[in-house]
OpenMM code with the backbone's topology and positions (N, CA, C; nanometers):
from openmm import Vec3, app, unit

residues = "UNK UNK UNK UNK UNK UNK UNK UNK UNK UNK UNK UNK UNK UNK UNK UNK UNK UNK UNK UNK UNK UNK UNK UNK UNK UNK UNK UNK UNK UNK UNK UNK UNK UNK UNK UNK UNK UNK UNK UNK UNK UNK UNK UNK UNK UNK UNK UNK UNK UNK UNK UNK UNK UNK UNK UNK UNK UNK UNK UNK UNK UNK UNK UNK UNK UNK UNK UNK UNK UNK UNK UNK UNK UNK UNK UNK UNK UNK UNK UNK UNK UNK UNK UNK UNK UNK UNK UNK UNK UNK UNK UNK UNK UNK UNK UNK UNK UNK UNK UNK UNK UNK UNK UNK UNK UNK UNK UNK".split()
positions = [
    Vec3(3.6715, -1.3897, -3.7394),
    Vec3(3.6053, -1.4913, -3.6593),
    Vec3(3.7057, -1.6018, -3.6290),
    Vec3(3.7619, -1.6466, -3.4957),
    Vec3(3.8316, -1.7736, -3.4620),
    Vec3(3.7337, -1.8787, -3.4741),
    Vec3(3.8227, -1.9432, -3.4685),
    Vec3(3.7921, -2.1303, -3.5483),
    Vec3(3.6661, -2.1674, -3.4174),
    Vec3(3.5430, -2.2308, -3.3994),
    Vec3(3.5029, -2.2432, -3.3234),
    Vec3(3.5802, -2.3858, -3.2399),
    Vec3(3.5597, -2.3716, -3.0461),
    Vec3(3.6031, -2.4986, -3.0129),
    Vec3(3.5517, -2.6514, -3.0411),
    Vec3(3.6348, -2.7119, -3.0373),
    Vec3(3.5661, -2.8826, -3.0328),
    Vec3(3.4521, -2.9065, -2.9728),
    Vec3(3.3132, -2.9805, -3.0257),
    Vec3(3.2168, -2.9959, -2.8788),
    Vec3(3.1901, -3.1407, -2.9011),
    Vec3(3.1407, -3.1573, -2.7946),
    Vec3(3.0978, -3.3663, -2.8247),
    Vec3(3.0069, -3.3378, -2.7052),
    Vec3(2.9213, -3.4345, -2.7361),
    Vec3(2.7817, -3.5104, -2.6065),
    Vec3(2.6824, -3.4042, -2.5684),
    Vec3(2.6576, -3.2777, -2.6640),
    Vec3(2.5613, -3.2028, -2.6605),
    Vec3(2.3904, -3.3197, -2.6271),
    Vec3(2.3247, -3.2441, -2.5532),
    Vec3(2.1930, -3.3002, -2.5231),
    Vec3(2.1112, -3.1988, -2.4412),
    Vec3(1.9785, -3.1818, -2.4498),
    Vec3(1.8663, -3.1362, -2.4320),
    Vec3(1.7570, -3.2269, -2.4018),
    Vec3(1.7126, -3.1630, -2.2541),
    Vec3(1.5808, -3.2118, -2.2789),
    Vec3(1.4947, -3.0854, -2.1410),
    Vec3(1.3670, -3.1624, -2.1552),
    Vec3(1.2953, -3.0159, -2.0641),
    Vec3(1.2410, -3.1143, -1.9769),
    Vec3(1.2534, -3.1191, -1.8221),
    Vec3(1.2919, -3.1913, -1.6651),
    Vec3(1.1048, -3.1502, -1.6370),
    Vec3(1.0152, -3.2415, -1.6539),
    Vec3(0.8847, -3.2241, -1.5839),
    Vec3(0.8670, -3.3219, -1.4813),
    Vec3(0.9638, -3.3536, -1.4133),
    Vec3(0.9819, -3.4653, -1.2734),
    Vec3(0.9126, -3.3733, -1.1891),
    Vec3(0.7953, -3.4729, -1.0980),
    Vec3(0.7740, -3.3898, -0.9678),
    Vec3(0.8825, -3.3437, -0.9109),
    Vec3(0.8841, -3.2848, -0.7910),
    Vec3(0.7937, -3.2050, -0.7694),
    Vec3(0.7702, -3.0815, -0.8427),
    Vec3(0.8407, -3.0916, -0.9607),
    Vec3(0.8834, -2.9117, -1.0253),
    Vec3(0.9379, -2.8291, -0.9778),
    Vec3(0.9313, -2.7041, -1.0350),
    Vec3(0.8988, -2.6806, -1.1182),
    Vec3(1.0078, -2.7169, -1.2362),
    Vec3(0.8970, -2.7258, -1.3704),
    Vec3(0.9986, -2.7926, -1.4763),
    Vec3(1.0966, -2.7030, -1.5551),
    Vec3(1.2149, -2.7708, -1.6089),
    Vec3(1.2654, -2.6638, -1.6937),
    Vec3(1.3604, -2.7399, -1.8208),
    Vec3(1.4200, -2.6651, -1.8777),
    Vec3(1.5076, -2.6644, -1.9682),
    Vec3(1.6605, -2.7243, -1.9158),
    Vec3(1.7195, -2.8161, -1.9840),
    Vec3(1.8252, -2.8555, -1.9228),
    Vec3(1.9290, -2.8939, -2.0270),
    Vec3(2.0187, -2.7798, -2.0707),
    Vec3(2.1011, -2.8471, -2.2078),
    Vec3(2.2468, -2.8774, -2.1268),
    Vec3(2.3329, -2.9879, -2.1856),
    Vec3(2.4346, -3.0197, -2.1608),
    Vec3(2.5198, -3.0619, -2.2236),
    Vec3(2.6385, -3.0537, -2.2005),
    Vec3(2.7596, -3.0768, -2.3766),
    Vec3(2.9313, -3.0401, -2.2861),
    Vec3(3.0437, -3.0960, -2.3626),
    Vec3(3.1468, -3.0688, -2.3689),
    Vec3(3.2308, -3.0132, -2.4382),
    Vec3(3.2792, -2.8873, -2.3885),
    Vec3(3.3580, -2.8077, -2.5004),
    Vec3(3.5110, -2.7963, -2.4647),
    Vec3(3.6130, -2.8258, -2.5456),
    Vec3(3.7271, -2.8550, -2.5409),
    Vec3(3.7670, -2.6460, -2.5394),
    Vec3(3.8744, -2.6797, -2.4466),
    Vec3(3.9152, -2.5281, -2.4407),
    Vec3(4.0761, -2.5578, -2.4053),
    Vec3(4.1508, -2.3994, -2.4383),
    Vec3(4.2650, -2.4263, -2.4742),
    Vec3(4.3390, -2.4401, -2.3322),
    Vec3(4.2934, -2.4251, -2.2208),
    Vec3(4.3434, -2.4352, -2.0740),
    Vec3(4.2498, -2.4887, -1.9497),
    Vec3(4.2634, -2.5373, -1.8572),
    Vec3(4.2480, -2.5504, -1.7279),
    Vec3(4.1537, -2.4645, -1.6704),
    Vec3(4.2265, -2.3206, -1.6978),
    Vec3(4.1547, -2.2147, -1.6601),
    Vec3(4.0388, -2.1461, -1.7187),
    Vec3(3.9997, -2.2161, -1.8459),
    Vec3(3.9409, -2.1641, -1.9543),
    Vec3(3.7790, -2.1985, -1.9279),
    Vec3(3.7290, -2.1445, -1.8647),
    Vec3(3.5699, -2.2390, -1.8541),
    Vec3(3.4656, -2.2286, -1.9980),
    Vec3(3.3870, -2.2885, -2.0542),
    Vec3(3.3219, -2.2578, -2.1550),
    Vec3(3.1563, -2.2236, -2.0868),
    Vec3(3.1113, -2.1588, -2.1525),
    Vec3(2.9898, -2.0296, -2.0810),
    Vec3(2.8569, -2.0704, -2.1835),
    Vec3(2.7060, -2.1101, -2.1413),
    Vec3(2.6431, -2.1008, -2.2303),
    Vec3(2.5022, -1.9647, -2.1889),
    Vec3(2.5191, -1.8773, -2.3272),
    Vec3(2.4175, -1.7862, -2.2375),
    Vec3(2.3050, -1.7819, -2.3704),
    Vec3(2.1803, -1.7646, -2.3355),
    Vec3(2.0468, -1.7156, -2.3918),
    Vec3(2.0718, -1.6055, -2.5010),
    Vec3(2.0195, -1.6159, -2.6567),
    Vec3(2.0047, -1.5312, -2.7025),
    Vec3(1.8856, -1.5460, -2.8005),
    Vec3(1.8638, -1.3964, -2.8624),
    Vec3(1.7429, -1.4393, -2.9627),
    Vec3(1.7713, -1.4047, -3.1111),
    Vec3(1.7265, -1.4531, -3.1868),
    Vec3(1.6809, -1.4757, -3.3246),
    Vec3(1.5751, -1.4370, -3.3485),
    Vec3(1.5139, -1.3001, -3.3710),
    Vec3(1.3580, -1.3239, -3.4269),
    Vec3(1.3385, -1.3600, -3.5481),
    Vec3(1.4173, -1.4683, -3.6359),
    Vec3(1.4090, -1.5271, -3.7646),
    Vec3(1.3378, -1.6817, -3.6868),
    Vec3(1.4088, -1.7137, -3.6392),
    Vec3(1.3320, -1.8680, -3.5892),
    Vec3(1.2486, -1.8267, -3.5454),
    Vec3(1.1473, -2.0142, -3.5014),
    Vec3(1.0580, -2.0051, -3.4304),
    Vec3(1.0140, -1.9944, -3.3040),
    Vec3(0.9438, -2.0037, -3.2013),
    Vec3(0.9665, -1.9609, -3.0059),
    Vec3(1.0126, -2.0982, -3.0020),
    Vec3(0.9908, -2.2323, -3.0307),
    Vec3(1.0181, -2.3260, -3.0169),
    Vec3(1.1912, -2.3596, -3.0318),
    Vec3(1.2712, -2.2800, -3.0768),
    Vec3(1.3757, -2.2773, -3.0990),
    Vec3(1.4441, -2.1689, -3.0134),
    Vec3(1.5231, -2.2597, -2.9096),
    Vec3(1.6349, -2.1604, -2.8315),
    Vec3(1.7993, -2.1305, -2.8901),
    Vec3(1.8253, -2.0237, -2.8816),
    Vec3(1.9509, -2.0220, -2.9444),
    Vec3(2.0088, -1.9603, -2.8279),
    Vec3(2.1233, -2.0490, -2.7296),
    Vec3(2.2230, -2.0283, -2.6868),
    Vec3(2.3873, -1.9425, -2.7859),
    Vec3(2.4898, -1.8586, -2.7144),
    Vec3(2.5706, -1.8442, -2.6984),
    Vec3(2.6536, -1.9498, -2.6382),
    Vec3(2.7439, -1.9713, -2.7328),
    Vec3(2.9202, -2.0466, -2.6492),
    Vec3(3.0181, -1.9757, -2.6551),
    Vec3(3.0363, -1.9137, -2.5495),
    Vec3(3.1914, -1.8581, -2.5137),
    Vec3(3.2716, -1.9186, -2.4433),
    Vec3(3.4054, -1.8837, -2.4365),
    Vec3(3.5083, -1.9421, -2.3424),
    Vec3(3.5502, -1.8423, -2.2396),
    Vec3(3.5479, -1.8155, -2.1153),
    Vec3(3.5907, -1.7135, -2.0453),
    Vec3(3.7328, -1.8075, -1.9399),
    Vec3(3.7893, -1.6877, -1.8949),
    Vec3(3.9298, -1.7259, -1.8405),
    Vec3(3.8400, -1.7109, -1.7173),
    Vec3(3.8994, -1.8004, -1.6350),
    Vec3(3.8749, -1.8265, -1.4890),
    Vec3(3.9982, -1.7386, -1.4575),
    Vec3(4.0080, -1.6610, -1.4263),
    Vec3(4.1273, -1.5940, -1.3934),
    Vec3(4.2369, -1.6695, -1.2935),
    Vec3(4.2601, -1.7941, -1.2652),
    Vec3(4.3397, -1.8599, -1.2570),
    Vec3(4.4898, -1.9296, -1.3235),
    Vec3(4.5227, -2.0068, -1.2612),
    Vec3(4.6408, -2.0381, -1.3856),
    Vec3(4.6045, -2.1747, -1.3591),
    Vec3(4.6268, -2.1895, -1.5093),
    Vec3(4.6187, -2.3337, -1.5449),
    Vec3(4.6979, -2.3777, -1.6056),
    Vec3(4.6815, -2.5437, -1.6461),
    Vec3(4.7695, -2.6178, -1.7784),
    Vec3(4.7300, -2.5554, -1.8784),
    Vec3(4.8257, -2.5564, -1.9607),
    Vec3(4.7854, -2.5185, -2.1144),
    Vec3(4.7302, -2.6079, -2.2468),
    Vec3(4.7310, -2.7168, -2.1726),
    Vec3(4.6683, -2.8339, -2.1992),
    Vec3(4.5144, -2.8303, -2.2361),
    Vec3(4.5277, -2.8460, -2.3927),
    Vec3(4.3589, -2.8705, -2.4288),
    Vec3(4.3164, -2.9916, -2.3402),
    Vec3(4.1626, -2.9931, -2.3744),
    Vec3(4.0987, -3.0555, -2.2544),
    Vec3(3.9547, -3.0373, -2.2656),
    Vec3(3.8473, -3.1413, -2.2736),
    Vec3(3.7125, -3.1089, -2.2795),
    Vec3(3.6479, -3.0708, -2.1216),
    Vec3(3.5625, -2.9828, -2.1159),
    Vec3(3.4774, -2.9384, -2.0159),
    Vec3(3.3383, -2.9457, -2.0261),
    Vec3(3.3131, -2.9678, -1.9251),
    Vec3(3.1722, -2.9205, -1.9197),
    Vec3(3.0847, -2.8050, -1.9138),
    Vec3(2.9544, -2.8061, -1.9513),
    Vec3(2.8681, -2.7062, -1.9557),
    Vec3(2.7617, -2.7294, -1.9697),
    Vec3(2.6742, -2.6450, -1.8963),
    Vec3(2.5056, -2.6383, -1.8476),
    Vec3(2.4987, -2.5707, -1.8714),
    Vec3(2.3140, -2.5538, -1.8929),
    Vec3(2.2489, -2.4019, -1.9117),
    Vec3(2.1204, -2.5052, -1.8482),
    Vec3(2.0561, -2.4507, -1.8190),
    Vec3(1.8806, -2.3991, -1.7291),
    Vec3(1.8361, -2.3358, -1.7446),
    Vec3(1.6906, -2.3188, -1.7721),
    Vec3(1.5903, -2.2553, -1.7643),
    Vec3(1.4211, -2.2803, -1.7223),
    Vec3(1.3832, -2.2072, -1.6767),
    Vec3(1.2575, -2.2681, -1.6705),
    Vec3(1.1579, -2.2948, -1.8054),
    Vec3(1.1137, -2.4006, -1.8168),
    Vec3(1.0121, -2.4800, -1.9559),
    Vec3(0.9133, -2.5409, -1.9243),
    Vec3(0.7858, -2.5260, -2.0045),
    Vec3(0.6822, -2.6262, -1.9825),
    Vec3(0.6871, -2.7027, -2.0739),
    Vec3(0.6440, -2.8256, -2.0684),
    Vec3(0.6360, -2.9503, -2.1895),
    Vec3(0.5488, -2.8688, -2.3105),
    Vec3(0.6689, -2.9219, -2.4018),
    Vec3(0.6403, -2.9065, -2.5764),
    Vec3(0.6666, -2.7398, -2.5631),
    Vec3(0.7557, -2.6428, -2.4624),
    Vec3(0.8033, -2.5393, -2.5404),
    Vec3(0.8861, -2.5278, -2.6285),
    Vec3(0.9636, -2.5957, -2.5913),
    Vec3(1.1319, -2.6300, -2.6856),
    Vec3(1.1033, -2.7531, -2.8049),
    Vec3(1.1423, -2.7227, -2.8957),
    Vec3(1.1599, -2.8983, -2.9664),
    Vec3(1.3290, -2.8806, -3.0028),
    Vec3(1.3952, -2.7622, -3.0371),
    Vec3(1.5260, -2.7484, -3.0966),
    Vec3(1.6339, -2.6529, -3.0018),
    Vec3(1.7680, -2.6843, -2.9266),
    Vec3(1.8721, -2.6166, -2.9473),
    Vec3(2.0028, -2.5880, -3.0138),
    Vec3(1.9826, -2.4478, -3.0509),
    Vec3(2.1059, -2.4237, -3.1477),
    Vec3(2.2521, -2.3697, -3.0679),
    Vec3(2.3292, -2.4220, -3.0546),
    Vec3(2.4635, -2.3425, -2.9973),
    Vec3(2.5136, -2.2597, -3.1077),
    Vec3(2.5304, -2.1344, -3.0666),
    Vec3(2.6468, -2.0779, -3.1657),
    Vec3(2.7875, -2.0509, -3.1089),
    Vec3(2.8707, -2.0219, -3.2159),
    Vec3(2.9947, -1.9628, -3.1824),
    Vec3(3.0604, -1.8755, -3.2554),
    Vec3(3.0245, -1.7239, -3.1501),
    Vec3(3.0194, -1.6310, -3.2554),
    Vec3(2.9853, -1.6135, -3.4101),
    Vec3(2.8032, -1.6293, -3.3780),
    Vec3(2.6772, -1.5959, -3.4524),
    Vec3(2.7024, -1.7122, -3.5690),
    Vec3(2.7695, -1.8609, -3.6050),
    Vec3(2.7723, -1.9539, -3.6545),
    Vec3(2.6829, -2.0904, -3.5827),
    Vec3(2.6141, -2.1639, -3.5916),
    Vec3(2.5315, -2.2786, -3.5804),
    Vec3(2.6732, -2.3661, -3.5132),
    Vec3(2.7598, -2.4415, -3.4233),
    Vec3(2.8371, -2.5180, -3.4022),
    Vec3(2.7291, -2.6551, -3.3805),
    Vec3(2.6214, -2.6315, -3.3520),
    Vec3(2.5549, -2.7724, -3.2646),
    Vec3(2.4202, -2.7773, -3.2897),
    Vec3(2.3128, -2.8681, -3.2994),
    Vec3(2.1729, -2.8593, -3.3230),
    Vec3(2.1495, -2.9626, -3.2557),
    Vec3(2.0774, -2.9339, -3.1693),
    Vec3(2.0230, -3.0829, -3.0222),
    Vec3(1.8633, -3.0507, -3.0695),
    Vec3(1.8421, -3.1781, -3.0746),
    Vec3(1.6777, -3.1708, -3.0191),
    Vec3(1.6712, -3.2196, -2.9082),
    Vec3(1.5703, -3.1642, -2.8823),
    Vec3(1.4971, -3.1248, -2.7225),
    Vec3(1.4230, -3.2725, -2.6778),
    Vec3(1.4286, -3.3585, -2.5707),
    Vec3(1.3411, -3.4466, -2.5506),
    Vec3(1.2975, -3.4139, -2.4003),
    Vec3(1.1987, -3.4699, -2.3417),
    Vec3(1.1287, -3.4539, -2.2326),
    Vec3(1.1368, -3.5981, -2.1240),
    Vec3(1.1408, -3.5418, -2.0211),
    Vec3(1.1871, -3.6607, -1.8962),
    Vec3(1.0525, -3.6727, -1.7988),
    Vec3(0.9731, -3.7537, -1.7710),
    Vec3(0.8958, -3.7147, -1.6884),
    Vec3(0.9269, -3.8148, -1.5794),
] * unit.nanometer
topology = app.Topology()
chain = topology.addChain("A")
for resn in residues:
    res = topology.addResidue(resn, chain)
    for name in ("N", "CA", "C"):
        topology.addAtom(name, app.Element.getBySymbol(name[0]), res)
């Protein structure tokens, strides 16, 4: 297992602003080792937790570009569609380890 990346300013919350429809909206910065390096958040499941608990994937994928080699924080989103009070918790992993625990707040 590699060292997981740096993250800072993880946040969650679930978007019930007219006009809708509402959803899930997590956001965070993950330091990666290049330019080219984008960091990826994808959906996975746990049937040990509860439905109230989403557990994202963090990967780093190469933009197949060239970049600096220069560490560097990035950004990253994930979306989904949510109704109020589905979510209360997100977990990031990195490679099947806990890196992050956001709770979930609601925007109306």
């Amino acid at each position: 297992m590699s060292t997981p990346p740096r993250t800072k300013d993880f946040s969650a919350w679930i978007n019930l602003q007219p006009p809708g429809p509402s959803n899930l909206v997590v956001t965070g910065e993950v330091e990666t080792p290049s330019s080219a390096d984008i960091p990826v958040l994808t959906e996975t499941e746990d049937p040990r937790n509860p439905p109230s608990t989403l557990e994202l994937d963090l990967t780093i994928r190469n933009s197949g570009g060239i970049g600096t080699p220069a560490f560097e924080f990035q950004s990253v989103r994930f979306e989904k569609p949510a109704s109020a009070s589905e979510y209360d918790r997100v977990l990031i992993l990195w490679q099947g380890s806990i890196v992050n625990s956001v709770d979930v707040g609601e925007v109306h």
